[in-house]
PALUMBA-858946 format. One record per residue (C-alpha): residue number from 1; x negated, y negated, z; residue in one letter. Coordinates in pm, whole numbers. Layout:
PALUMBA-858946
<r NUM, <X, Y, Z>, "A">,
...
***
This chain:
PALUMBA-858946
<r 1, <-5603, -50, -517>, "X">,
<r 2, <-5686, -396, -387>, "X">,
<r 3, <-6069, -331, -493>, "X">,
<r 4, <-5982, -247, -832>, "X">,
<r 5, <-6104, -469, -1092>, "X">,
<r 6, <-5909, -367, -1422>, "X">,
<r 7, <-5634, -589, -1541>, "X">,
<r 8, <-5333, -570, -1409>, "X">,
<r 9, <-5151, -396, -1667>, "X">,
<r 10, <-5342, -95, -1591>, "X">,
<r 11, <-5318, -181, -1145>, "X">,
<r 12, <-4914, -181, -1211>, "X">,
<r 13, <-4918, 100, -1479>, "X">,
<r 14, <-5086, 335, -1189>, "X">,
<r 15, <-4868, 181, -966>, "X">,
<r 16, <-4528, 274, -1161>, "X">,
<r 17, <-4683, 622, -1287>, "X">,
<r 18, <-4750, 739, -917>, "X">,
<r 19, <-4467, 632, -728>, "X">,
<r 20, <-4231, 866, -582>, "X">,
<r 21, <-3913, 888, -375>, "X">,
<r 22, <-4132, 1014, -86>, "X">,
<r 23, <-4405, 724, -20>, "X">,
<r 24, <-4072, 462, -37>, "X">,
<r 25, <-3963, 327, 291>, "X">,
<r 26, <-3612, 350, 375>, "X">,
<r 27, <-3578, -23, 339>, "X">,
<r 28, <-3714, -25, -45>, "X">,
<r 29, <-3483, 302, -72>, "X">,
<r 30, <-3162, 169, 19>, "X">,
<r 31, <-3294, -202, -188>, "X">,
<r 32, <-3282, 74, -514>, "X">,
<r 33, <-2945, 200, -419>, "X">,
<r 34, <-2781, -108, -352>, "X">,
<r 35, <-2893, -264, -640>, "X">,
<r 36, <-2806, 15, -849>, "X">,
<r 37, <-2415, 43, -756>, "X">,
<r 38, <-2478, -364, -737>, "X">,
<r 39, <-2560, -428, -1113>, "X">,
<r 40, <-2281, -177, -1217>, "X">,
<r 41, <-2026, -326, -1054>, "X">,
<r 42, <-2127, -690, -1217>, "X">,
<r 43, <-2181, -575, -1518>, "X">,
<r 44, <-1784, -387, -1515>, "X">,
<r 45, <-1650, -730, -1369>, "X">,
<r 46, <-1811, -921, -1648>, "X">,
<r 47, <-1657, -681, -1937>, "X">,
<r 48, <-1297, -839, -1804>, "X">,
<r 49, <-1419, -1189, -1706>, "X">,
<r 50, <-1623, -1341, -1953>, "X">,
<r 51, <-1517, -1346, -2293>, "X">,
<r 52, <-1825, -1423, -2514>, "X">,
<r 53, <-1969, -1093, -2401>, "X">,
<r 54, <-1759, -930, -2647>, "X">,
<r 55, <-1928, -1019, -2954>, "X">,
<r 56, <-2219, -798, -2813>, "X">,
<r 57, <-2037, -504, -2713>, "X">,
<r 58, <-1892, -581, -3095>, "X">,
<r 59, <-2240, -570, -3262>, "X">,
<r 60, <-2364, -324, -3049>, "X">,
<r 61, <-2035, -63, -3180>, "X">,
<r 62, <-2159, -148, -3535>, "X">,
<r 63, <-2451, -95, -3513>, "X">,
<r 64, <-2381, 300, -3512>, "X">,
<r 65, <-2691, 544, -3418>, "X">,
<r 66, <-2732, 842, -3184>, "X">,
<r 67, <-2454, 814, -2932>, "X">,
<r 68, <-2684, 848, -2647>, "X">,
<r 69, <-2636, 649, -2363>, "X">,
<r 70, <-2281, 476, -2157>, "X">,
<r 71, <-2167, 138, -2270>, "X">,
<r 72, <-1989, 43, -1946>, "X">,
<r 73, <-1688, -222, -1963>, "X">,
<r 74, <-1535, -214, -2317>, "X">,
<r 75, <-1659, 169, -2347>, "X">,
<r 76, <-1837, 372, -2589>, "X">,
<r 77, <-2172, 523, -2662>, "X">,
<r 78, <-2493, 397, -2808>, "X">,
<r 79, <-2865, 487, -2879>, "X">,
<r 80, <-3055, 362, -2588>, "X">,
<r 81, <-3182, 40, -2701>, "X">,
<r 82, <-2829, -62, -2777>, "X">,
<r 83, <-2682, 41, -2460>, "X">,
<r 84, <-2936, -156, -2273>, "X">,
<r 85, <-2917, -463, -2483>, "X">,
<r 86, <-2490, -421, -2441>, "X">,
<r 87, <-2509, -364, -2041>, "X">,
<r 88, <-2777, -574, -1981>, "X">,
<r 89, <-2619, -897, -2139>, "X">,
<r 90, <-2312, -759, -1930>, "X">,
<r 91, <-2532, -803, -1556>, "X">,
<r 92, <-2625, -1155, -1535>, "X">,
<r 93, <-2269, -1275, -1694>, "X">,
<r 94, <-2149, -1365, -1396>, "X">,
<r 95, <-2473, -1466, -1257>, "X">,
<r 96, <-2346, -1181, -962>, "X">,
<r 97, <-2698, -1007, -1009>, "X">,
<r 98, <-2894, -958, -727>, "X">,
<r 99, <-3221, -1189, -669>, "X">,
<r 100, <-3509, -1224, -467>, "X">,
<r 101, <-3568, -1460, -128>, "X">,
<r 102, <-3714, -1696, -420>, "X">,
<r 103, <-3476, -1671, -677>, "X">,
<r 104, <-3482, -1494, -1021>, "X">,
<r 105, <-3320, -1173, -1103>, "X">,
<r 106, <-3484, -833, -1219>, "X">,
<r 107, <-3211, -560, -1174>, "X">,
<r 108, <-2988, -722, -1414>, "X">,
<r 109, <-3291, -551, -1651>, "X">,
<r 110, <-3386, -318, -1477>, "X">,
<r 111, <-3084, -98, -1443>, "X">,
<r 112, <-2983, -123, -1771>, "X">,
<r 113, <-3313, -27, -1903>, "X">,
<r 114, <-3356, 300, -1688>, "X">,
<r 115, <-3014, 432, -1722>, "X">,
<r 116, <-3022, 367, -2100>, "X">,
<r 117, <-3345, 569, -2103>, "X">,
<r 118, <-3233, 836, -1828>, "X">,
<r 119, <-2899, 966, -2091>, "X">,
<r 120, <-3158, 966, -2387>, "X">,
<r 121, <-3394, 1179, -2180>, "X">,
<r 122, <-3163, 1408, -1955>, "X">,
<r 123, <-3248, 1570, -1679>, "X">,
<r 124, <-3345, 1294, -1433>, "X">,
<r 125, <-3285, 1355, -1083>, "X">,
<r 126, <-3203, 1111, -797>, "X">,
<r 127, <-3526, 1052, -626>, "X">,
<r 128, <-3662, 961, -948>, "X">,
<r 129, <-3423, 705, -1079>, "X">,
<r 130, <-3453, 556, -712>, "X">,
<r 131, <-3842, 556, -716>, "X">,
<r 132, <-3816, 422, -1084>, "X">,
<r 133, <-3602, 157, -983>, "X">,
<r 134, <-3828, 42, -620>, "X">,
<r 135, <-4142, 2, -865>, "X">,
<r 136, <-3998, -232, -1076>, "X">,
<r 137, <-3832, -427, -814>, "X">,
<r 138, <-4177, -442, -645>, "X">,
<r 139, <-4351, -551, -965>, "X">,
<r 140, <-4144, -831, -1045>, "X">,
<r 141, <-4138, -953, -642>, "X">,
<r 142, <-4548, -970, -670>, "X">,
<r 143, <-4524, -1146, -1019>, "X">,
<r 144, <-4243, -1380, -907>, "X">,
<r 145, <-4412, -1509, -555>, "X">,
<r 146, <-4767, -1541, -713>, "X">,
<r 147, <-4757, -1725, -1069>, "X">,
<r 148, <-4772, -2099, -1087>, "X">,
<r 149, <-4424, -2166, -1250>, "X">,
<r 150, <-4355, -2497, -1351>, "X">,
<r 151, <-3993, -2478, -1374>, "X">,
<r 152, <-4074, -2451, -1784>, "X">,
<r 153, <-4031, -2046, -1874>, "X">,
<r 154, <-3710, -1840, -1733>, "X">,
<r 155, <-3883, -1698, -1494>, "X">,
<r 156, <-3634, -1397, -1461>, "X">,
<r 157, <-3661, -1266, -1831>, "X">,
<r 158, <-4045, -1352, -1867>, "X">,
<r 159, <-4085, -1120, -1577>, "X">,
<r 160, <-3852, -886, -1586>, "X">,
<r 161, <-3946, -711, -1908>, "X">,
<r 162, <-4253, -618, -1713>, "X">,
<r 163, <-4077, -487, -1408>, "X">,
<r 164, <-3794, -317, -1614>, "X">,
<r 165, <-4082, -158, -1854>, "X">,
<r 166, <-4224, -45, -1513>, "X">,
<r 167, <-3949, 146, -1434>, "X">,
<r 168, <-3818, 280, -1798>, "X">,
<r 169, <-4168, 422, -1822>, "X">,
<r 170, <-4150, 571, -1481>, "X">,
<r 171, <-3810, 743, -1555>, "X">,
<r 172, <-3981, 909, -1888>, "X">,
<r 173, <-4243, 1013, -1675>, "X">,
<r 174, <-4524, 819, -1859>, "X">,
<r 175, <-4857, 846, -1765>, "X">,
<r 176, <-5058, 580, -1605>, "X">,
<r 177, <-5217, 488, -1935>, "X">,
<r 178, <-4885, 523, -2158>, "X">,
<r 179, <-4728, 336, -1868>, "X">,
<r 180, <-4987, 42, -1960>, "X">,
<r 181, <-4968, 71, -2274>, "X">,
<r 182, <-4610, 22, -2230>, "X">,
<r 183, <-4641, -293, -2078>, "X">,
<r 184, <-4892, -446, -2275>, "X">,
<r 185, <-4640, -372, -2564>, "X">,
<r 186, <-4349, -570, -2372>, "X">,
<r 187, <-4564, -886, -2403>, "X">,
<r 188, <-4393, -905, -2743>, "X">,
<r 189, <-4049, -913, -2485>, "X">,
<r 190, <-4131, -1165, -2261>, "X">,
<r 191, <-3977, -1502, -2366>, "X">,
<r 192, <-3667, -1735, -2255>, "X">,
<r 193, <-3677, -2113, -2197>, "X">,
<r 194, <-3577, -2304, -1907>, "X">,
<r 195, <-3349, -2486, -2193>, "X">,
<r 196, <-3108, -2226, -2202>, "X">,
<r 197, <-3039, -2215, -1812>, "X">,
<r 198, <-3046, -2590, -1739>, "X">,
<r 199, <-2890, -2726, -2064>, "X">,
<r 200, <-2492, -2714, -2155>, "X">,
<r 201, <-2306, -2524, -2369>, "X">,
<r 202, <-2489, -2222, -2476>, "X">,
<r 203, <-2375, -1817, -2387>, "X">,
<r 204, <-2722, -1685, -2350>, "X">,
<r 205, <-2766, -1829, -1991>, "X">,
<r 206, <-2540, -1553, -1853>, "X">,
<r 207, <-2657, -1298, -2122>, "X">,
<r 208, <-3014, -1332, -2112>, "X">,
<r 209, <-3076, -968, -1937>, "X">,
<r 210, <-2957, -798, -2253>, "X">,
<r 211, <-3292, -897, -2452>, "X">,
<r 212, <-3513, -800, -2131>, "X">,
<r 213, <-3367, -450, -2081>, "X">,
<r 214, <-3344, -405, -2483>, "X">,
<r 215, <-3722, -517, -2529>, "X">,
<r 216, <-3836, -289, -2209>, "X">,
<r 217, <-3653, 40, -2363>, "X">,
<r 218, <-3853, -71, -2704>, "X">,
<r 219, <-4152, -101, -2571>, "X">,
<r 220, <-4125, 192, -2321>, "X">,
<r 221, <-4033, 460, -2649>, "X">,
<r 222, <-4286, 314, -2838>, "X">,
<r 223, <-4566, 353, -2579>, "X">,
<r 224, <-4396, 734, -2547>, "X">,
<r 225, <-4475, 750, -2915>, "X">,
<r 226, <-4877, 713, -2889>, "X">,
<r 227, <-4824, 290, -3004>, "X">,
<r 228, <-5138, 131, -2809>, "X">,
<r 229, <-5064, -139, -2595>, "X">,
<r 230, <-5321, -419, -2514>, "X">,
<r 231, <-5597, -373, -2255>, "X">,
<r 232, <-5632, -703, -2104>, "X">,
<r 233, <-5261, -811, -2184>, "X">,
<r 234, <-5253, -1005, -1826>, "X">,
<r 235, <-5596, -1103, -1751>, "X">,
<r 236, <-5753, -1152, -2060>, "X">,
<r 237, <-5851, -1495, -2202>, "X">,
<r 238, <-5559, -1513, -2417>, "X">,
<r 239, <-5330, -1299, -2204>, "X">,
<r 240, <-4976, -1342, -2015>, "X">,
<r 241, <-5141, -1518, -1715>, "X">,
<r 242, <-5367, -1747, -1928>, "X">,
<r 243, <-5111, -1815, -2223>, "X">,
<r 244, <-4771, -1879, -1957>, "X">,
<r 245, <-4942, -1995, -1642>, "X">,
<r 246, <-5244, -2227, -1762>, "X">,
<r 247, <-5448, -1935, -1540>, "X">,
<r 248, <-5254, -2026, -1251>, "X">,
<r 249, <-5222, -1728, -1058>, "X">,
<r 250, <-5340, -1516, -703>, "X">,
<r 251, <-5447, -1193, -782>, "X">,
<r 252, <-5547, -1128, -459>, "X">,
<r 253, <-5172, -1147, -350>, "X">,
<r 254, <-5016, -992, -611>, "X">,
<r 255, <-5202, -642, -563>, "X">,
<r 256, <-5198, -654, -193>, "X">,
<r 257, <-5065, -352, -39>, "X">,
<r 258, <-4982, -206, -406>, "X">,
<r 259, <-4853, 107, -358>, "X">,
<r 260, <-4812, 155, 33>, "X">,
<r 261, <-4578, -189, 8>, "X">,
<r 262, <-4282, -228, -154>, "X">,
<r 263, <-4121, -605, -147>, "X">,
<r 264, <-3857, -506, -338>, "X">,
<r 265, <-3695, -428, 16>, "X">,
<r 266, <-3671, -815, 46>, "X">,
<r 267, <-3365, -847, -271>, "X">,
<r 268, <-3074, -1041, -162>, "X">,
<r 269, <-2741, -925, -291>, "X">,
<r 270, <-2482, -1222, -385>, "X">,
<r 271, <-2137, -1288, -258>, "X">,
<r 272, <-2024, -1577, -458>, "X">,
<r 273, <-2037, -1546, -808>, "X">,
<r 274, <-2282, -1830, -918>, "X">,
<r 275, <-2611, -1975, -954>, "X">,
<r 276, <-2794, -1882, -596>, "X">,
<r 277, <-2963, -2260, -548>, "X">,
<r 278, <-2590, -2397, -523>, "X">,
<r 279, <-2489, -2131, -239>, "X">,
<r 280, <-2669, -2364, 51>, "X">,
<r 281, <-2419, -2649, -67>, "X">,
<r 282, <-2129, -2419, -123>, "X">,
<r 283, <-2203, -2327, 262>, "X">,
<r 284, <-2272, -2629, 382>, "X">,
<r 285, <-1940, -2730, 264>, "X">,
<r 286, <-1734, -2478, 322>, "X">,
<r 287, <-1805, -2506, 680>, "X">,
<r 288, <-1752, -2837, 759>, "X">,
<r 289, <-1367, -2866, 613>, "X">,
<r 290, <-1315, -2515, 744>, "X">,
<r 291, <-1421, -2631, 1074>, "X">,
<r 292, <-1258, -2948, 1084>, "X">,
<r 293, <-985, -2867, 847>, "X">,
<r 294, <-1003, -3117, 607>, "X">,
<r 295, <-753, -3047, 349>, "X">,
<r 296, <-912, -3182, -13>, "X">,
<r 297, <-704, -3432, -68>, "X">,
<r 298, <-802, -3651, 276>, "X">,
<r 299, <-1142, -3688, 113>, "X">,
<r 300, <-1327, -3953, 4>, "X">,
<r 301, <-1646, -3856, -113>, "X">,
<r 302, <-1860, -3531, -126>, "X">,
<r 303, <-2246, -3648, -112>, "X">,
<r 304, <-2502, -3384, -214>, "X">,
<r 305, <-2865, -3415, -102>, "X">,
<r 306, <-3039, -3266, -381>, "X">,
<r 307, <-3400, -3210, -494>, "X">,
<r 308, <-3554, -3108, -862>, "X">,
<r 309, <-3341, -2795, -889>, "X">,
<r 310, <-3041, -2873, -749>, "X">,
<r 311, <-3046, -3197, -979>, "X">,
<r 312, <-3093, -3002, -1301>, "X">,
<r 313, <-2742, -2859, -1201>, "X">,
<r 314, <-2569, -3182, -1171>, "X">,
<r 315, <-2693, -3380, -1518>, "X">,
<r 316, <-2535, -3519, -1636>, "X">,
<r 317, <-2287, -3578, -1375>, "X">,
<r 318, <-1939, -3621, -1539>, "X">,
<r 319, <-1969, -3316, -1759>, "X">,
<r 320, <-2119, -3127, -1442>, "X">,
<r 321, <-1792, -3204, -1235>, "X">,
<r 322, <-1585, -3100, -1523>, "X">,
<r 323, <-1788, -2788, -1707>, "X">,
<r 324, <-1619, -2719, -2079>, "X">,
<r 325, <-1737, -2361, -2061>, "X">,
<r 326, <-1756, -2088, -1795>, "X">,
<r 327, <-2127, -2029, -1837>, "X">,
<r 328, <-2181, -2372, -1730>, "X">,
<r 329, <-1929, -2399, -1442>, "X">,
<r 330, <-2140, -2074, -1268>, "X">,
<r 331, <-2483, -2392, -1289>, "X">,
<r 332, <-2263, -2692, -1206>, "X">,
<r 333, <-2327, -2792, -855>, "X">,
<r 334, <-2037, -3073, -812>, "X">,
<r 335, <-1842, -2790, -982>, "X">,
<r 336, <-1913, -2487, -730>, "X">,
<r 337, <-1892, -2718, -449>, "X">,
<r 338, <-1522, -2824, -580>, "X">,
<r 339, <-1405, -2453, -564>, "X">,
<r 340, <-1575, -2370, -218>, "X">,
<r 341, <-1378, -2670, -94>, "X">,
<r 342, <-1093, -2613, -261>, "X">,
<r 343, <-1095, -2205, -179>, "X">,
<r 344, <-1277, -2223, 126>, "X">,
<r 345, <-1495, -1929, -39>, "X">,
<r 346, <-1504, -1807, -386>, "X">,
<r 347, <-1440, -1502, -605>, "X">,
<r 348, <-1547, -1359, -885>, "X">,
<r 349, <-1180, -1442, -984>, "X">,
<r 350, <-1197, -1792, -926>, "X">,
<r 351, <-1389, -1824, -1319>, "X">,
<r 352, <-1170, -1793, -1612>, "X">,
<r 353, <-1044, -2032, -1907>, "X">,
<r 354, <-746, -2138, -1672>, "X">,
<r 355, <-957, -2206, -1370>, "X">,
<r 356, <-1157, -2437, -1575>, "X">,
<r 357, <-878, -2683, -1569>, "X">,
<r 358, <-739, -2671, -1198>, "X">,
<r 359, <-659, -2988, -1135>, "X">,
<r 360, <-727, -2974, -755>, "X">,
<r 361, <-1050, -2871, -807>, "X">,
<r 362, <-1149, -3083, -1086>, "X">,
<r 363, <-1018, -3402, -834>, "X">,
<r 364, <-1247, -3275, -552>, "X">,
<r 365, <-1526, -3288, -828>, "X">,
<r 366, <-1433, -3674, -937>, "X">,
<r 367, <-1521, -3745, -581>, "X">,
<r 368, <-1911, -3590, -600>, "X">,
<r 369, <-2217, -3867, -545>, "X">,
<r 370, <-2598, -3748, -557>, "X">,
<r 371, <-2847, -3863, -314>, "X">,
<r 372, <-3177, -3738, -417>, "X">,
<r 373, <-3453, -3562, -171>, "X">,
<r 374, <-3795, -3468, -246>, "X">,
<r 375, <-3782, -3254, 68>, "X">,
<r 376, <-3507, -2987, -122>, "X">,
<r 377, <-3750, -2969, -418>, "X">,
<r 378, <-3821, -2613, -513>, "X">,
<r 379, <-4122, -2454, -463>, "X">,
<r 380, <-4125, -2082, -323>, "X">,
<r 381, <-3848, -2038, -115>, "X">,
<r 382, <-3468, -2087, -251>, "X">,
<r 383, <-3456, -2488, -77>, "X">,
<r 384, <-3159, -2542, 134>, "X">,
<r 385, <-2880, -2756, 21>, "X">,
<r 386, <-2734, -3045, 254>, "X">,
<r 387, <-2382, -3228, 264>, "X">,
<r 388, <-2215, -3481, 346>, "X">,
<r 389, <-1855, -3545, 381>, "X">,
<r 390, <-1613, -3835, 444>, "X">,
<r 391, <-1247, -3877, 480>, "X">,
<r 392, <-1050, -4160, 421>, "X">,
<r 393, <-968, -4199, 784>, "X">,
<r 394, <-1356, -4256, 847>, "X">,
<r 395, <-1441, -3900, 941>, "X">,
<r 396, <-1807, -3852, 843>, "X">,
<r 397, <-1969, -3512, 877>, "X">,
<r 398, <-2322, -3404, 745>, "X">,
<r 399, <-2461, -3061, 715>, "X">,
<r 400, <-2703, -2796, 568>, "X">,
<r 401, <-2582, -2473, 479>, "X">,
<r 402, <-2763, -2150, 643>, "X">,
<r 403, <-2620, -1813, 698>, "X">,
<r 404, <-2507, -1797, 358>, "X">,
<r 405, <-2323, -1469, 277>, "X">,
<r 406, <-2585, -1249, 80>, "X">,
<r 407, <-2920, -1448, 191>, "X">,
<r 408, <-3185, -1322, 420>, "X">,
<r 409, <-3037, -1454, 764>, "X">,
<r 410, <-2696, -1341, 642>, "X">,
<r 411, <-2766, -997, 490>, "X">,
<r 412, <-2483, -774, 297>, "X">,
<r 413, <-2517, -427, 436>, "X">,
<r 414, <-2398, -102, 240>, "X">,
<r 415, <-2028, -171, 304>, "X">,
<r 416, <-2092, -522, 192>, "X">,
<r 417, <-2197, -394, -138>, "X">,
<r 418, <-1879, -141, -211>, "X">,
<r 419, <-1627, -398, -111>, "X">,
<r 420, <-1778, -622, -367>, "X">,
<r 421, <-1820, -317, -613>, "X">,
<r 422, <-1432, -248, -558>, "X">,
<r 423, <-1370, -579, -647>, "X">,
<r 424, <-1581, -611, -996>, "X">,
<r 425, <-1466, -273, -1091>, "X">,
<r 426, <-1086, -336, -1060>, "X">,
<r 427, <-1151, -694, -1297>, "X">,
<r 428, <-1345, -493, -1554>, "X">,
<r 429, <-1193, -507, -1937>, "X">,
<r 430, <-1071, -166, -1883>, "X">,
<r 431, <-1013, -159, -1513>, "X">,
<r 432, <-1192, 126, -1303>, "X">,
<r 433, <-892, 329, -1117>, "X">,
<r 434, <-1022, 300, -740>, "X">,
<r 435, <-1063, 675, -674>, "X">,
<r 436, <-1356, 645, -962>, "X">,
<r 437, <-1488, 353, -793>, "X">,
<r 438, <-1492, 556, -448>, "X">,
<r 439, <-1662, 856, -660>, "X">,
<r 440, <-1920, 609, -816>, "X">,
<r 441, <-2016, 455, -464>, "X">,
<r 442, <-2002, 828, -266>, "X">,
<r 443, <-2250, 934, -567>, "X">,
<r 444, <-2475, 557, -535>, "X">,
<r 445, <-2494, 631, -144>, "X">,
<r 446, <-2669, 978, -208>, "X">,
<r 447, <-2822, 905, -526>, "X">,
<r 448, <-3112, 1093, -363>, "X">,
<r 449, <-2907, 1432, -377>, "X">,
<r 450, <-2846, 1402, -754>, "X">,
<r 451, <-3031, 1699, -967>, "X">,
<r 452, <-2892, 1440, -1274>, "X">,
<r 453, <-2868, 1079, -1169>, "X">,
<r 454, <-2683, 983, -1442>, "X">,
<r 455, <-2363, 1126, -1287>, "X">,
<r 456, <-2326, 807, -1137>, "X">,
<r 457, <-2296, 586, -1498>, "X">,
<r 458, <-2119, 840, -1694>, "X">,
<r 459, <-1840, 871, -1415>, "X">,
<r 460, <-1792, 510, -1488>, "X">,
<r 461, <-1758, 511, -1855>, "X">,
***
């Protein structure tokens, strides 16, 4: 495929149309399944942890329609477009979604998308869903490591409608050209400002998924409907990589090894609840007063090295040590580093309205100074985070944080992923009774055996 000159809607639309189960790897495979039984389980725990969510699942109920497809959480069925949008804004509530080695999340649109589409179709077997589910993850890996982001877009729902479309179309069994078609179409998707993730105050940081998965199942049935899509929708002079990028982009990389490799093998699956460019703090701290046991209230100041990224999460500072809203406390650095000191760890129950106010926590945060480092700034890989604690008997310690729990050099296995499961799916608005969580992960595990995948969604409704 490397040789091929067509645009890349049409190199990915082959891509997505031809994969199967069979040409995966087992690493890609097992990526699929983990990040299948991952995004459920975060989008149950959010249904019980994060209140604004409700208003969608509210909408969504009156919206009415073909009762299609599983709202999981609050319950219910919807047509397909309103299931997505419902589970989707659901998965990245708790910013508990999966990401890549670089950051940015795609299964929080992706799964939504191809179950929602999977009920309204029937008849989708295991293999399928898991192949559906490997091209997109692989599409969105190419995108993310190869466009010339400027910190200005949100990345993860600019891409993901792409990668999700991949895989919606893939599940329908689109051909190569409706699978294009499909994606030129989501062009009309692919939006979100960095605004919304860096600024205070707003919802839509944690519920941005919902319009990714919703505008991929759009233009997925609408390409299944004969709608044209456009032919030079990434290449062209006008097109995605022109119009978002300025034209900054290596083709060369992105097709490389399309179709015999699959980097969505590569996805890192979270074990803290929160924004992944604060987990190298969070470490860095948790391991020095673990090691030294240093109890919060011996210390005297909490100094984090930060570069471009890592500053966007502490500005401005007194509102970032304090955060008036759960959607900002899961992007306030001085914030997450108060609880990982405080907890020595962190949980997904560690965010609610009550949490908000601990005052232990919220004394460790008075205590946070910035020191700022051009050498943490962001540019591919996630940059590590470095601390530095003192006590007020003169104790001085200074670390970075590596072998975070979830990253690449600290890697959650399969059991890694149900424990975590367990635990979203018991804090769900409707809790999941734990022999239906064991069910849902037995059925996850050998997805590959399902004659109907959606066995595994429907078991959780």
């Amino acid at each position: 495929m490397t040789d091929d000159k067509r645009d890349l809607v049409h190199l990915f639309g082959t891509h997505a149309a031809e994969v199967t189960y069979d040409r995966l790897d087992d690493d890609a495979r097992w990526a699929a399944k983990k990040s299948i039984l991952d995004t459920l389980g975060v989008i149950l725990a959010a249904s019980g942890m994060e209140p604004a969510v409700r208003a969608v699942a509210e909408i969504v109920a009156e919206t009415g329609g073909r009762p299609d497809c599983t709202v999981l959480g609050f319950g219910g069925r919807a047509p397909a477009l309103m299931a997505a949008m419902a589970n989707g804004a659901l998965a990245h509530c708790l910013d508990y979604d999966d990401q890549t080695p670089w950051g940015q999340h795609t299964a929080s649109s992706i799964v939504p998308a191809v179950f929602a589409l999977a009920e309204r179709r029937g008849g989708i077997n295991g293999k399928d869903l898991i192949a559906a589910v490997a091209a997109g993850q692989d599409i969105f890996a190419r995108l993310r490591c190869n466009v010339g982001w400027q910190k200005d877009w949100n990345l993860s729902t600019v891409l993901a409608v792409f990668a999700a479309t991949a895989s919606a179309s893939r599940v329908l069994g689109l051909s190569a050209a409706r699978t294009s078609a499909a994606m030129g179409i989501a062009t009309m998707q692919s939006s979100g400002i960095m605004e919304m993730v860096a600024g205070r105050g707003s919802d839509l940081r944690g519920m941005y998924a919902g319009f990714s998965a919703k505008g991929a199942v759009l233009a997925t049935m609408m390409a299944e409907k004969g709608v044209a899509g456009i032919d030079k929708a990434f290449e062209g002079q006008y097109g995605f990589m022109n119009t978002y990028f300025g034209g900054r982009y290596d083709r060369d990389k992105i097709v490389a090894g399309l179709g015999s490799e699959f980097l969505g093998s590569g996805t890192l699956y979270k074990r803290w609840p929160c924004v992944g460019t604060a987990h190298s703090h969070m470490k860095a701290a948790i391991d020095i007063v673990t090691r030294n046991n240093i109890q919060p209230d011996e210390i005297a100041e909490i100094r984090l090295h930060v570069g471009d990224y890592h500053d966007l999460m502490c500005q401005p500072l007194e509102e970032r040590r304090a955060p008036a809203t759960l959607a900002d406390a899961k992007f306030s650095l001085p914030y997450l580093v108060s609880v990982g000191v405080v907890r020595r760890g962190m949980s997904v129950t560690d965010f609610t309205e009550a949490a908000l106010q601990d005052k232990q926590v919220l004394s460790v945060g008075k205590k946070m100074t910035l020191i700022r480092d051009a050498a943490l700034d962001w540019k591919l890989e996630l940059p590590p985070g470095r601390v530095e604690i003192t006590t007020r008997d003169g104790g001085r310690w200074i670390e970075e944080g590596h072998r975070v729990p979830g990253n690449a050099d600290n890697p959650m296995n399969w059991e890694d992923v149900c424990v975590k499961f367990f635990e979203c799916a018991s804090v769900a608005a409707n809790p999941v009774p734990e022999t239906v969580s064991a069910r849902a992960a037995a059925l996850a595990e050998h997805l590959e055996t399902l004659e109907d995948a959606t066995e595994l969604v429907r078991c959780l409704a």
